[in-house]
C-alpha positions as CSV (number, residue, x, y, z in Angstrom):
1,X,-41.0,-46.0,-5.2
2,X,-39.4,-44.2,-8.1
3,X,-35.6,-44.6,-8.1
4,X,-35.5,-43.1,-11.0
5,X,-36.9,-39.9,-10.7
6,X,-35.4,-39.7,-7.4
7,X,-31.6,-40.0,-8.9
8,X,-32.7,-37.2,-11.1
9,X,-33.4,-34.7,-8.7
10,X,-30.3,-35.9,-6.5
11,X,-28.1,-35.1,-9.8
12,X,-30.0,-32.0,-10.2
13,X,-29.5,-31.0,-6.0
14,X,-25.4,-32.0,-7.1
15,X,-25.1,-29.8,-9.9
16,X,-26.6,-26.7,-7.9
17,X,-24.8,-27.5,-5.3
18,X,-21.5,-27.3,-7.5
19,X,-22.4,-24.1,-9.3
20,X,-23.3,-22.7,-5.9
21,X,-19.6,-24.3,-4.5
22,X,-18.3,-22.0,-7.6
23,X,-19.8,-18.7,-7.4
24,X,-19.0,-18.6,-3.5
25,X,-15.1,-19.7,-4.5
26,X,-15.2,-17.0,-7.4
27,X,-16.6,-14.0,-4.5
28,X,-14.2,-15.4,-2.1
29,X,-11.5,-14.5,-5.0
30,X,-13.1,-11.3,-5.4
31,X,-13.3,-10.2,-1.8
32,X,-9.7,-11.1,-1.1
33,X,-8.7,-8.8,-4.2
34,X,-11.1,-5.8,-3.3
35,X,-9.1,-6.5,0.4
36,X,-6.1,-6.1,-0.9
37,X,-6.9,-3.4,-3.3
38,X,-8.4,-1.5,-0.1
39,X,-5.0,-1.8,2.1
40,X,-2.9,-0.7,-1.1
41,X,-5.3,2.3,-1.5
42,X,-5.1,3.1,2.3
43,X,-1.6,2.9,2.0
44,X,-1.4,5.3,-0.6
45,X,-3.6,7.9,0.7
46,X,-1.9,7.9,3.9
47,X,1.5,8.6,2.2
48,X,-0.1,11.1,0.0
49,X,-1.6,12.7,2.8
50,X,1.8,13.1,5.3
51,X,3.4,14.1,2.1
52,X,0.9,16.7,1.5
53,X,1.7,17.7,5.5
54,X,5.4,17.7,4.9
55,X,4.9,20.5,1.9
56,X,2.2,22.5,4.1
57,X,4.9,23.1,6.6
58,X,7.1,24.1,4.3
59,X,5.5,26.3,2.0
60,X,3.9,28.0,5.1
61,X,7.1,28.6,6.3
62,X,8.8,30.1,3.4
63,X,5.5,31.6,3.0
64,X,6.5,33.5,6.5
65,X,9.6,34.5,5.3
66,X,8.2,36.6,2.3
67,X,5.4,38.0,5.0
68,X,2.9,36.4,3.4
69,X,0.1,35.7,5.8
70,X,-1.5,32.4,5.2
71,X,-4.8,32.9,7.3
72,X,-5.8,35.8,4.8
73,X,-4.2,34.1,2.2
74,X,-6.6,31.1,2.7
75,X,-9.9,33.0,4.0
76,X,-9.3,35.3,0.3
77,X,-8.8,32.5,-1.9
78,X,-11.9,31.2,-4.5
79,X,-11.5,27.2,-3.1
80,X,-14.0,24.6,-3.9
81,X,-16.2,23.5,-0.9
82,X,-14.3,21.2,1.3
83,X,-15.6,17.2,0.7
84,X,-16.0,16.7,4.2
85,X,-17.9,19.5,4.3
86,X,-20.3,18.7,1.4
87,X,-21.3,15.4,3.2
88,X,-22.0,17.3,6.1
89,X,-24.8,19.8,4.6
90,X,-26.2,17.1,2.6
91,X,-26.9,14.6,5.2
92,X,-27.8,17.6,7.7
93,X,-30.3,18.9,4.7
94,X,-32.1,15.1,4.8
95,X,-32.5,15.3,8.0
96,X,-35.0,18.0,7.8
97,X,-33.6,19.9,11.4
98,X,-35.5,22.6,12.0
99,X,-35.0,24.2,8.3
100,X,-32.1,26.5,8.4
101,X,-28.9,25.6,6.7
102,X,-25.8,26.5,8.7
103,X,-23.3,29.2,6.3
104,X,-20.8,27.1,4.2
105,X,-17.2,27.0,5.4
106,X,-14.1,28.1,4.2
107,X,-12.2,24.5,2.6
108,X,-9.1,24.6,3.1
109,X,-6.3,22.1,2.8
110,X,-5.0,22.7,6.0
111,X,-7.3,20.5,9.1
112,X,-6.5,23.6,11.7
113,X,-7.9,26.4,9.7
114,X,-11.4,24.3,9.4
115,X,-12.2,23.7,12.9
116,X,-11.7,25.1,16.2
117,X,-11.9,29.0,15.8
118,X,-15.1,29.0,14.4
């Protein structure tokens, strides 16, 4: 029986098993961070995102008061394609469905103006 070389590969199992301990601790660490990055970040947008709702209501309504008409407005203007929209195309492009691409949509900032009346 070799004692020796058995203590060898028992130190050897040890000091795996201690750098393994430490890179798990180290993306524990790392997980918890990205967690809490992610819920600050939610956070964020979803302030950003009523705030943005609180200034659509009221520039649409002052927009009223000068007789602008937003719907025209909106249809008229030269926006960039919506990102929600962008997704859309390219995963329904993958897909290979029967080979015709539905017509791009007006983006707009407003979730009504996107959906529905179509």
């Amino acid at each position: 029986m070799d004692i020796a070389g058995t203590k060898k590969r028992i130190q050897r199992l040890i000091k795996v098993a201690e750098e393994s301990y430490k890179r798990i601790n180290n993306l524990r660490e790392r997980m918890d961070k990205l967690q809490t990055d992610l819920e600050s970040t939610r956070s964020q947008v979803d302030q950003m995102g009523y705030e943005l709702a609180e200034q659509r209501v009221l520039l649409e309504a002052l927009a009223e008061q000068e007789g602008v008409d937003v719907e025209t407005l909106l249809e008229e203007a030269d926006l960039p394609p919506e990102p929600d929209a962008e997704a859309e195309t390219e995963s329904e492009g993958e897909s290979g469905q029967d080979g015709e691409e539905d017509p791009p949509r007006q983006a707009t900032s407003r979730p009504s103006a996107g959906t529905g009346g179509e």
